[in-house]
C-alpha positions as CSV (number, residue, x, y, z in Angstrom):
1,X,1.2,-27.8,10.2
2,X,2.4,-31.1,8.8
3,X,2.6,-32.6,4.8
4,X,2.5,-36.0,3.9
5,X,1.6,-37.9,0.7
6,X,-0.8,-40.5,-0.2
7,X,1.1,-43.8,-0.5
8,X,-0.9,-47.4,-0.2
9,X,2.6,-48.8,0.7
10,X,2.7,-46.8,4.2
11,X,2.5,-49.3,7.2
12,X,-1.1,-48.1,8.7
13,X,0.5,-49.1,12.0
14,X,3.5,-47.6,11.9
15,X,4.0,-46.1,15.5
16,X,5.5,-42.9,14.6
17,X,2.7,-42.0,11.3
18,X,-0.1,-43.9,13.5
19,X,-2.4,-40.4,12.9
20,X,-0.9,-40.2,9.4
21,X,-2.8,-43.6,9.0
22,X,-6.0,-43.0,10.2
23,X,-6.5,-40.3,7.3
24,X,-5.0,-42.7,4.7
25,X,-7.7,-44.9,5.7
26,X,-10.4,-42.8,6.0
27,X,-9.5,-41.2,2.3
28,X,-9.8,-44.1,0.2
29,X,-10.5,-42.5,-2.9
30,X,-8.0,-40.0,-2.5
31,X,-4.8,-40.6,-5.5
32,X,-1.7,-41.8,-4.9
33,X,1.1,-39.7,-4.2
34,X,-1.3,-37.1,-3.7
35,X,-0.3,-33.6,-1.0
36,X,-2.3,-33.9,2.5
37,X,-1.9,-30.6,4.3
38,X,-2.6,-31.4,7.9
39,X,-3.0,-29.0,11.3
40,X,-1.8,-29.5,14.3
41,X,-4.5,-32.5,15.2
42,X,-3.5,-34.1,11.9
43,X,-7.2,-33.2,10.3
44,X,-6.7,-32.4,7.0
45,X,-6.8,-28.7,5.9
46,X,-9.5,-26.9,3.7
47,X,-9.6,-25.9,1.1
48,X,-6.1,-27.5,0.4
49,X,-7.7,-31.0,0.2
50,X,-10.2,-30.0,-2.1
51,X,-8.1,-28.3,-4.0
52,X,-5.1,-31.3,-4.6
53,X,-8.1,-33.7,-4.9
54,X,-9.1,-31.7,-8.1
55,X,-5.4,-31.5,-9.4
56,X,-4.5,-34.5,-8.8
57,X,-5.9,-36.0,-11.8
58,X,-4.6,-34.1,-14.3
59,X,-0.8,-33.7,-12.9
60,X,2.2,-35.7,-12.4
61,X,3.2,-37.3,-9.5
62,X,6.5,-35.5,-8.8
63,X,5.3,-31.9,-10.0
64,X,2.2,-32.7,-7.2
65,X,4.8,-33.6,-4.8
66,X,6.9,-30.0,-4.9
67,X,2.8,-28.0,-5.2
68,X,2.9,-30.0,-2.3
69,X,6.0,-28.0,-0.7
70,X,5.0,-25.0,-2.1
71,X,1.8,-25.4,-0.5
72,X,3.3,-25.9,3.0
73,X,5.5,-22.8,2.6
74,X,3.0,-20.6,1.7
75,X,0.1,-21.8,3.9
76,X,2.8,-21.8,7.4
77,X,3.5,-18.1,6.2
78,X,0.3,-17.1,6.2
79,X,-0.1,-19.0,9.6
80,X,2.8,-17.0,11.0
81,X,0.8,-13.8,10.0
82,X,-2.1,-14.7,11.8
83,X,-4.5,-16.0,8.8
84,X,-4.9,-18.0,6.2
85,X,-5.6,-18.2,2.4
86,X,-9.5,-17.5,2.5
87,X,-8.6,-14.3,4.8
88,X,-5.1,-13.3,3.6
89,X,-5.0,-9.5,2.1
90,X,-2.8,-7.9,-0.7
91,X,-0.4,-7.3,1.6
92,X,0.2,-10.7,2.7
93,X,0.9,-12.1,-0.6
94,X,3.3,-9.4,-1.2
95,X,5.0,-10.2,2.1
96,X,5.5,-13.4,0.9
97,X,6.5,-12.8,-2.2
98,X,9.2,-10.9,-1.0
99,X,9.8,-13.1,1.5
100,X,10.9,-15.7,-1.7
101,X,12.5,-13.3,-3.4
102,X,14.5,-10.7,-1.8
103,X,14.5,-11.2,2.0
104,X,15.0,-14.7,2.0
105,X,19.3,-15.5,2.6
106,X,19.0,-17.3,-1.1
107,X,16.2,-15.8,-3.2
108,X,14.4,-18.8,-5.3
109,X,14.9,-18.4,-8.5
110,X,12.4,-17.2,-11.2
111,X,11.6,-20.8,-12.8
112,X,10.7,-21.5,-8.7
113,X,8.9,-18.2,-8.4
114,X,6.5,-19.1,-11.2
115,X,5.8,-22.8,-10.0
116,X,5.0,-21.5,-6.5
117,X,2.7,-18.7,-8.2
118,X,0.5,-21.6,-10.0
119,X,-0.2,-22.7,-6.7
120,X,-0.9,-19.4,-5.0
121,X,-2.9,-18.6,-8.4
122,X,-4.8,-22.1,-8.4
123,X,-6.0,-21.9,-5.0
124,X,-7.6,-18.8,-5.4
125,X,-8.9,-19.2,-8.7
126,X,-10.5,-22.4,-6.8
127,X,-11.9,-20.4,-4.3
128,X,-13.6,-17.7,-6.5
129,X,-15.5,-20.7,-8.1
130,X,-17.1,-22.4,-5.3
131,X,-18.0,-18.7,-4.1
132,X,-16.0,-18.8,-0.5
133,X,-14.4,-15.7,-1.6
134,X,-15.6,-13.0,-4.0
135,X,-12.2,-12.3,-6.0
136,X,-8.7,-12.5,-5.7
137,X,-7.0,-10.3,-2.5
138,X,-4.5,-8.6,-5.1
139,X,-5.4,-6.3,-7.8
140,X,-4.0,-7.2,-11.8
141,X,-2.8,-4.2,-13.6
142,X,-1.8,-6.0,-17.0
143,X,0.4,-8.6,-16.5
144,X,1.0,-6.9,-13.1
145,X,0.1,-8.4,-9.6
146,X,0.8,-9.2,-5.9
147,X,2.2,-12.9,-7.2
148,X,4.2,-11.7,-10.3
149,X,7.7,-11.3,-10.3
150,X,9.3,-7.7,-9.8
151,X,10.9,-6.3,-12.9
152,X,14.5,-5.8,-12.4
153,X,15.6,-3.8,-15.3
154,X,15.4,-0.2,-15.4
155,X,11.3,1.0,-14.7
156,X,9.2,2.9,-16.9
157,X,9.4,6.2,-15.1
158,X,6.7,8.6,-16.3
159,X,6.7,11.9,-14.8
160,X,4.2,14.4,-15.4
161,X,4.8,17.9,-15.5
162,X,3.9,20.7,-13.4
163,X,1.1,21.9,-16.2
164,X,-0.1,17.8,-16.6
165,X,0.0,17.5,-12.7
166,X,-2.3,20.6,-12.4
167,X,-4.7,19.8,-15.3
168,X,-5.1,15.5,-13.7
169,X,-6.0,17.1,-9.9
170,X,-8.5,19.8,-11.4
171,X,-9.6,18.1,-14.5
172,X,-9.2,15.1,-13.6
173,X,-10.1,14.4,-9.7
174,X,-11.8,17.6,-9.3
175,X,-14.4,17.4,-12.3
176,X,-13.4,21.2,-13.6
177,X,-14.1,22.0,-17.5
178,X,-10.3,22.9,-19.0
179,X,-11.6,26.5,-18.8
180,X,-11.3,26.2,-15.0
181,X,-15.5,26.0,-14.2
182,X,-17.5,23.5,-12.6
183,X,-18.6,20.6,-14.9
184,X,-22.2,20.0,-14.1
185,X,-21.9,16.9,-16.3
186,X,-18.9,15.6,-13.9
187,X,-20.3,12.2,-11.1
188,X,-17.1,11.7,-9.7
189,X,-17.3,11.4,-6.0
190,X,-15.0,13.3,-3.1
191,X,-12.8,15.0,-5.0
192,X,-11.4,17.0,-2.1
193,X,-10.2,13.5,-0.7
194,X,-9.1,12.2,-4.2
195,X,-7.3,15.9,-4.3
196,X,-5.7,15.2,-0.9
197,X,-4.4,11.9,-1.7
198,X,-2.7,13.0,-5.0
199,X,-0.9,15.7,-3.4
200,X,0.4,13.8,-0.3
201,X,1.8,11.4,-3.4
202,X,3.1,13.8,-5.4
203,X,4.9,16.4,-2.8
204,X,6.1,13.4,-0.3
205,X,6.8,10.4,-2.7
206,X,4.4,8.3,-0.7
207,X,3.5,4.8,-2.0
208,X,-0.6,4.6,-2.3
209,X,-0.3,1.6,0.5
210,X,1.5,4.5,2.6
211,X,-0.9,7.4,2.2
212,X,-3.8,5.6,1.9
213,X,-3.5,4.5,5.3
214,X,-2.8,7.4,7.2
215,X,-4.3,7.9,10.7
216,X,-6.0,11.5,10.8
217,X,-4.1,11.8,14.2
218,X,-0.7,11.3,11.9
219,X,-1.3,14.7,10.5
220,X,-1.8,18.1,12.9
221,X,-4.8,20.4,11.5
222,X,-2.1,23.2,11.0
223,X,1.8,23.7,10.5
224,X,3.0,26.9,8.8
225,X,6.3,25.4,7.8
226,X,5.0,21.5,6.9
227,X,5.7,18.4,9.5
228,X,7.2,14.9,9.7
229,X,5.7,12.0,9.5
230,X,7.2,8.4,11.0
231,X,6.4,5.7,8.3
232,X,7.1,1.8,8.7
233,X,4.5,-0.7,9.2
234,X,2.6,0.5,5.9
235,X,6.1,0.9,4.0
236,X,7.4,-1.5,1.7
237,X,9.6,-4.0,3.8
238,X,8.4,-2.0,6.7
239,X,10.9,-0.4,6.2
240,X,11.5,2.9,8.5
241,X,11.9,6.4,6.8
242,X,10.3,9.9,7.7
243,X,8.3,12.1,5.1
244,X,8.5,15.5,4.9
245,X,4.7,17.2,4.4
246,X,4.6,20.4,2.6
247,X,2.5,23.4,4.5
248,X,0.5,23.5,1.3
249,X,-0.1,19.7,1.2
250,X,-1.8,19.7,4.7
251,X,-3.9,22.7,3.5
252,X,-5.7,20.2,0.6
253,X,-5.5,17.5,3.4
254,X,-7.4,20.3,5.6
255,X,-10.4,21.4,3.1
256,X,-11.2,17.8,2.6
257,X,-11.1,17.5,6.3
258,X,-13.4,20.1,6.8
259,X,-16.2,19.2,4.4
260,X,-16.4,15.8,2.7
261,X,-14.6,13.8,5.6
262,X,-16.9,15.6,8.3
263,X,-19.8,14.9,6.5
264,X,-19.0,11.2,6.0
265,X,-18.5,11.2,9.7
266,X,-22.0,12.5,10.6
267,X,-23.8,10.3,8.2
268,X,-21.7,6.8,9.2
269,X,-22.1,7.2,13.4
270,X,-24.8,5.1,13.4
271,X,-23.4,2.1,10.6
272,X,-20.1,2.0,12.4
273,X,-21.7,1.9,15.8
274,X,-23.8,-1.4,14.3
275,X,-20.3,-2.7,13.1
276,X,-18.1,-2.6,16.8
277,X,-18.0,-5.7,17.3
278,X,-15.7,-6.5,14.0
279,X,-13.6,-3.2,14.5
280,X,-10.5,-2.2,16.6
281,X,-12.1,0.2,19.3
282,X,-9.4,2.7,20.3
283,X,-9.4,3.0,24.4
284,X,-6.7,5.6,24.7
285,X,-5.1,8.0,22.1
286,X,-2.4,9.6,23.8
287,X,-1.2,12.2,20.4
288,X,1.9,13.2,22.4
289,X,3.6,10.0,22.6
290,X,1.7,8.3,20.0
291,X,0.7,5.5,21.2
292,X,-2.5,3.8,20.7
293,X,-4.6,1.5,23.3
294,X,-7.9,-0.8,22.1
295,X,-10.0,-3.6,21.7
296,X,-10.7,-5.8,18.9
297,X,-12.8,-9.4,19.4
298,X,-12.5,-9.0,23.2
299,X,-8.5,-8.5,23.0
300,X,-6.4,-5.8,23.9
301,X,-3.2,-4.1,22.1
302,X,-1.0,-1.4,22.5
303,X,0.9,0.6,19.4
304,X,2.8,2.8,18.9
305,X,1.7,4.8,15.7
306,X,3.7,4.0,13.1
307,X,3.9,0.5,14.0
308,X,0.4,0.0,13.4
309,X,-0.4,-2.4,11.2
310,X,-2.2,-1.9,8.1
311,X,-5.1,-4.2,8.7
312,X,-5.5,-2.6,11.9
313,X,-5.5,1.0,10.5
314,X,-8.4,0.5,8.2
315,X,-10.8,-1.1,10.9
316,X,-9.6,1.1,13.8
317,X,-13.0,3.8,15.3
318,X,-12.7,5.9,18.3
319,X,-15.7,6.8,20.2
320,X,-16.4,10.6,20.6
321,X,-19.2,12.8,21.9
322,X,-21.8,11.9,18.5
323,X,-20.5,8.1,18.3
324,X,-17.5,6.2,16.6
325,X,-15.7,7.9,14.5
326,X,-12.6,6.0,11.9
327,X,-9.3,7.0,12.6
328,X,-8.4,6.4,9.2
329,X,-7.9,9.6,7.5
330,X,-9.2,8.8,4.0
331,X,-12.6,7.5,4.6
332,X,-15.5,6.1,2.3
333,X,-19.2,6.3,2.5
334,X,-19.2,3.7,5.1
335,X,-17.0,5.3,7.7
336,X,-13.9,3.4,7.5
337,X,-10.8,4.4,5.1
338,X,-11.4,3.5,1.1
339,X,-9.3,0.3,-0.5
340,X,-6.6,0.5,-2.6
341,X,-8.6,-0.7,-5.3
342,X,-11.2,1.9,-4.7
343,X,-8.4,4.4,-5.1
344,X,-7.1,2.7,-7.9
345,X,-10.8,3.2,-9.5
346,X,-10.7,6.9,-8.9
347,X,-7.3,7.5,-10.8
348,X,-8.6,5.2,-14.0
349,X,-11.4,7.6,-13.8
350,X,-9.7,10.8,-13.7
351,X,-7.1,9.4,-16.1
352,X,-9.9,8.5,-19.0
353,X,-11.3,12.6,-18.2
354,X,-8.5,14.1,-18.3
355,X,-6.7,12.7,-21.7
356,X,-10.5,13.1,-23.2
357,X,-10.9,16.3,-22.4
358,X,-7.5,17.5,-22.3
359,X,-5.0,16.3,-24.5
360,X,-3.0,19.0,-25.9
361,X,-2.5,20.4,-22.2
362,X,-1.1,16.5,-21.3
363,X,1.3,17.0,-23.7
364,X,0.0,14.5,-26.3
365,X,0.6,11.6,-23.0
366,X,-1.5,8.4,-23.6
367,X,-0.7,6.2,-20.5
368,X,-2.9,6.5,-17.4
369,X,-1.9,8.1,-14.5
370,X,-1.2,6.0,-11.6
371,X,-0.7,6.6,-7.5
372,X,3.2,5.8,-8.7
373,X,3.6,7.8,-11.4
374,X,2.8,10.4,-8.9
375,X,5.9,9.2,-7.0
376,X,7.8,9.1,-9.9
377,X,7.4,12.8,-10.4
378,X,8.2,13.6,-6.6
379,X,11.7,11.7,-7.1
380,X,12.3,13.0,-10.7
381,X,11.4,16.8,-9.4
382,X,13.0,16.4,-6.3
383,X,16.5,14.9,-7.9
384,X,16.6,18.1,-10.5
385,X,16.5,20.5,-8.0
386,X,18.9,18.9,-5.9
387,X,21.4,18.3,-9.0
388,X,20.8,22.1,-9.7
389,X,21.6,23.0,-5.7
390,X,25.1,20.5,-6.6
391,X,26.0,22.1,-9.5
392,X,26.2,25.7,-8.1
393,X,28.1,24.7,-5.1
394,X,30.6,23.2,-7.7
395,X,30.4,26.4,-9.5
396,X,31.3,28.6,-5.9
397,X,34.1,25.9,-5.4
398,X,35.8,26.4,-8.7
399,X,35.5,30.2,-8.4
400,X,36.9,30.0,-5.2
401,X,34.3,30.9,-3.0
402,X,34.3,27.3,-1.0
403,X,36.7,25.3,0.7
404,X,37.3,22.1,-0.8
405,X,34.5,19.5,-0.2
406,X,34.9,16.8,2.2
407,X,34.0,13.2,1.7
408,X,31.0,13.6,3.9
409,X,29.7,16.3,1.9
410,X,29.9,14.6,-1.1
411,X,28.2,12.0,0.1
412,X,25.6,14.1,1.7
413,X,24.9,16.7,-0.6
414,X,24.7,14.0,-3.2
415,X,21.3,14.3,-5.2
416,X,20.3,10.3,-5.8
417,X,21.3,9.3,-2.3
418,X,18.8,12.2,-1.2
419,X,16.6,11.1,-3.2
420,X,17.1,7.3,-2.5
421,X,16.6,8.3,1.6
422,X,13.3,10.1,1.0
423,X,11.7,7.4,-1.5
424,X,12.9,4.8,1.5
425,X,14.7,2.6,-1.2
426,X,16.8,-0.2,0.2
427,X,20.6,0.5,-0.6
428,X,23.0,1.7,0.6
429,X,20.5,2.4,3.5
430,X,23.2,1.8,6.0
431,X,25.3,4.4,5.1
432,X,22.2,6.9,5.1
433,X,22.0,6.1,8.7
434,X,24.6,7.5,9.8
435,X,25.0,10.9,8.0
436,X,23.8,14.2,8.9
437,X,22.8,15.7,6.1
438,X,24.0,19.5,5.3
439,X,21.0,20.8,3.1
440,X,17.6,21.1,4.8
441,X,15.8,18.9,2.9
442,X,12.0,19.6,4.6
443,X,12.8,23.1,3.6
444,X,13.9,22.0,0.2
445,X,10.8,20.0,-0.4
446,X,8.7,23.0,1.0
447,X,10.1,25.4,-1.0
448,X,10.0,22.8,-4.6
449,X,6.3,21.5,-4.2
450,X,4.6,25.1,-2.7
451,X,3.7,26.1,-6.1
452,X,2.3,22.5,-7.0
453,X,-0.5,23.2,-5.3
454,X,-3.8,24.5,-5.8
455,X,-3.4,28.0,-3.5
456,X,-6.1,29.8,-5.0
457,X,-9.1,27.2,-3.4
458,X,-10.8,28.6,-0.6
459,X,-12.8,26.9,1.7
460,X,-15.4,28.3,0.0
461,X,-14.7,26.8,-2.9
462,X,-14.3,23.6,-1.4
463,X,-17.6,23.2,0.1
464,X,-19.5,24.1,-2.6
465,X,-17.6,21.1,-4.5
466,X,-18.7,18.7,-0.9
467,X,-21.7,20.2,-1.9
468,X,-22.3,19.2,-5.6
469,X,-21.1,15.4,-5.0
470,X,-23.5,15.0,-2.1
């Protein structure tokens, strides 16, 4: 990929911009000083020309000229990815993002940051006009997107409590009346999946991009004392970390398995059958070593499982006895796994229900409930009952009953660092490494987040609700 700039003054036949010339003169009416993406073959790029052709007249010559890098930058990054802007995802554009402004050996500064975003911003906004795509690949939450700047003072953290996290899932997600009955008047859809999803969240600290792209194969039908899972394409940075899931978590994951997701399975055989030819067909799915072996437009890959990429997660089918079936765990009405705007949807929805219907058992709370604020209450959960484990082995020590502490046990047994190791946050990561850590924290999280969750469903209970949103 190559930029140059209009300029009349340029030597047509100059020997080493001889290409560079031939567009010059077969762009006539294109302004001076104007950006000229070009590919490899010196054809100039779409929808970039259009684009700086419509700018162009309204903008400065030098303020064109750095759009112009910025352009460059962000279209060779998306190259290096494999697309390009009309196909990049949400998770491109926060790889690059992050790419500018923390992985990048001098981070660009913010008044950079927001010059690059008019770009990023104008090209899409371009491309929602003239209908080549239907909306922007990142979802706006306020002021918040893919292309805005992260927020470096301290969060707004907003727990909920055990008595708000029980009246969202059931309320909420699960369309129950306060009084614990079925709500004929409730047309939410799936609420064993939307259940599901909110536990994984709140019980492992999952990000929604994490959990919501979960291979079923990721997570054994049964485990009396919870399991591991291996996370790092689908983490932020792709960054590596295990997650500890509760016995009680894979139960919920379980009754939806049962009834919704098998009966979106049956009904999409036949659409996802119609649809191979755009989806990653799975070969070989060999559990035990986890590695994965398919097919997608006439290629074949290998993965290992938690290398996987994202894209390739929510396209990926395997054939069985009946037909293809997704490997995605959470799955929509079409067979493949829902977005994260569609689960985005069903927490505005349950939000709106629950703080209607029951406010005094919020606790008089007025913000919706987002996939993060379900995170937020794992960490915030997790770190009192670690402080609590701390202070009492302080309390032994002083009465004598323990040795003194080393410095590894300080450092182990420390409640944020714990914390800060689960939640897969970046520092000081390489100390974390390289310490084996004296509490059993899957125990730990087992024994915190059992009584989180909804014990007295039966699977019963559950398929009567697959029942009623059918």
């Amino acid at each position: 990929m190559h930029l140059r700039f209009i300029d009349r003054g340029l030597p047509v036949g100059a020997a080493h911009d001889f290409l560079t010339g031939k567009v010059y003169s077969s762009a006539g009416s294109l302004p001076e000083g104007m950006p000229l993406l070009l590919d490899e073959r010196w054809r100039p790029l779409e929808p970039w020309l259009t684009y700086f052709r419509i700018i162009s007249a309204s903008t400065g010559k030098s303020t064109m000229r750095n759009y112009g890098y910025d352009a460059l930058r962000f279209a060779s990054f998306l190259e290096s990815r494999g697309t390009d802007v009309v196909h990049a995802s949400s998770e491109d554009i926060v790889a690059y993002r992050e790419s500018r402004l923390v992985g990048a050996e001098r981070p660009v500064s913010s008044a950079t940051w927001k010059r690059e975003v008019v770009v990023i911003r104008g090209i899409y906004r371009m491309l929602v006009q003239t209908g080549e795509i239907q909306r922007e690949p990142w979802i706006t939450i306020g002021r918040t997107s893919a292309v805005s700047r992260p927020w470096h003072s301290e969060p707004d953290i907003r727990p909920l409590t055990q008595t708000q996290w029980g009246v969202f899932r059931d309320v909420g997600l699960a369309g129950y009346t306060t009084n614990g009955e079925l709500d004929p008047s409730w047309r939410g859809r799936a609420p064993m999946r939307s259940k599901a999803g909110a536990q994984l969240a709140v019980s492992t600290g999952m990000r929604l991009a994490e959990f919501s792209t979960l291979l079923e194969v990721e997570l054994p039908r049964s485990s009396g004392s919870g399991m591991s899972i291996l996370l790092e394409a689908c983490a932020k940075y792709q960054k590596r970390r295990r997650v500890h899931v509760p016995s009680a978590t894979l139960r919920a994951v379980n009754l939806y398995r049962q009834t919704e997701r098998r009966s979106v399975v049956d009904a999409s055989r036949k659409t996802l059958w119609s649809r191979r030819s755009e989806l990653f067909v799975v070969e070989e799915l060999d559990e035990s070593a986890g590695i994965v072996r398919g097919r997608l437009d006439g290629r074949r890959s290998t993965w290992h499982l938690h290398l996987m990429p994202p894209h390739l997660r929510r396209i990926a089918v395997i054939e069985r006895d009946r037909g293809l079936e997704a490997l995605g765990l959470f799955i929509g009405r079409g067979g493949l796994p829902i977005s994260l705007r569609a689960w985005h949807a069903t927490f505005e929805v349950a939000s709106r229900r629950v703080l209607e219907l029951a406010p005094d058992e919020m606790g008089g709370r007025r913000s919706r409930i987002t996939p993060h604020d379900l995170r937020h209450t794992f960490a915030v959960v997790l770190l009192k009952a670690l402080t609590d484990i701390a202070l009492a082995r302080e309390s032994e020590r002083r009465a004598g009953n323990l040795g003194p502490a080393t410095l590894s046990e300080h450092i182990s047994i420390n409640p944020r660092l714990t914390v800060q190791r689960l939640l897969g946050h970046s520092n000081p990561s390489t100390t974390m490494v390289y310490l084996r850590y004296i509490e059993d924290t899957d125990a730990l999280i087992q024994d915190v987040f059992d009584s989180w969750n909804d014990e007295s469903l039966t699977f019963a209970d559950a398929v009567l609700s697959d029942r009623r949103t059918q």
